[in-house]
C-alpha positions, 0 to 999 in steps of 0.5 A: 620595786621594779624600778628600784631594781632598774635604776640598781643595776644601771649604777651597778652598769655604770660603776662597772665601765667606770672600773673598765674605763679606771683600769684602761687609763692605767695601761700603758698604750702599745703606742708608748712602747713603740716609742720607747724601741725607738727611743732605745734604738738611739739610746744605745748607739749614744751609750754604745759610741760613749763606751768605745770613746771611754775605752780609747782613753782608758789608758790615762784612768792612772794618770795624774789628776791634773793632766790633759790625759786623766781630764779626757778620760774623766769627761768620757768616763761622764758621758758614758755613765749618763749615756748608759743610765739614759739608755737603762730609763729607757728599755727596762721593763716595769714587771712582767710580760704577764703585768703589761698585757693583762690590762690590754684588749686581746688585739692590742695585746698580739700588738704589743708583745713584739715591742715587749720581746724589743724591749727585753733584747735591747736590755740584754744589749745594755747589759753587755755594753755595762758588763764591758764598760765594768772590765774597762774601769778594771784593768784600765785597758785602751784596746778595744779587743778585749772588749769586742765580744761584749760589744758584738754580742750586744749588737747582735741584741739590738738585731734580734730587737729589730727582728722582733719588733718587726714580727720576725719572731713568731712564738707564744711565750716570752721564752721563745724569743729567748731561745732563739737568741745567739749563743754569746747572749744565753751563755756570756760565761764563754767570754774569759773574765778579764776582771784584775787582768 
């Protein structure tokens, strides 16, 4: 009897770590998110310079379909729709912070939680740059002004990414982060809504 209890919990032992082992091949290692904030930092200077490309020849969206001016626009328009779709594959969070940390060991979770507040400020960043390019295809604007709080903003995101994955931001809960972001990316409805001019 006794030897049917032995060999009962050893499979119950051996189904148990094959779960545990099951469950940490799923998680995503604090490694990969690394690479993803340093992926995303060069996504976003190509989607950043795509923009600012597109908005010097915003001026010719009007023109004739067949002219140099309206193919230029069209190839920039392009490259800057790509350039934007790259950079979001890259930083947007799948779930939440909750679902990215439960699966990790409580080390590789202190480990991971810079690279997850990173994340969060370089999709803020791709908001803006998004939210700029949308006034663009609005109201056909070459200048670069109207869109340079959605720009400065954006780029302010990208430091305080920086910041965070470099373990300048000491808090405990996602939210603290947040909090500490600058006033143009917590409150975006202080830039005048430039939509239909």
């Amino acid at each position: 009897m006794s030897s049917r209890i032995t060999v009962l919990g050893a499979t119950v032992l051996c189904l148990a770590t094959l779960a545990q082992g099951a469950h940490a091949a799923s998680c995503t290692p604090v490694a990969a998110y690394r690479d993803r904030y340093a992926q995303g930092l060069l996504a976003y200077k190509a989607a950043r310079a795509a923009l600012i490309r597109e908005i010097h020849l915003a001026g010719s969206m009007n023109a004739a379909p067949s002219s140099k001016g309206y193919a230029r626009w069209n190839s920039a328009d392009a490259e800057s729709a790509s350039a934007e779709d790259a950079y979001t594959k890259v930083v947007r969070l799948q779930g939440s912070y909750a679902d990215a940390l439960k699966c990790h060991s409580a080390a590789d979770a202190v480990a991971l939680q810079p690279y997850l507040y990173a994340l969060t400020n370089l999709e803020i960043a791709g908001n803006l740059l998004f939210q700029a390019r949308g006034d663009m295809l609005t109201t056909c604007n070459s200048a670069l002004g109207p869109y340079t709080p959605y720009i400065l903003a954006a780029d302010q995101a990208v430091a305080m990414a920086k910041k965070a994955a470099a373990g300048g931001v000491k808090s405990r809960f996602p939210s603290d982060n947040i909090a500490q972001e600058p006033d143009e990316l917590a409150n975006m409805r202080d830039i005048p809504n430039r939509c239909g001019g």
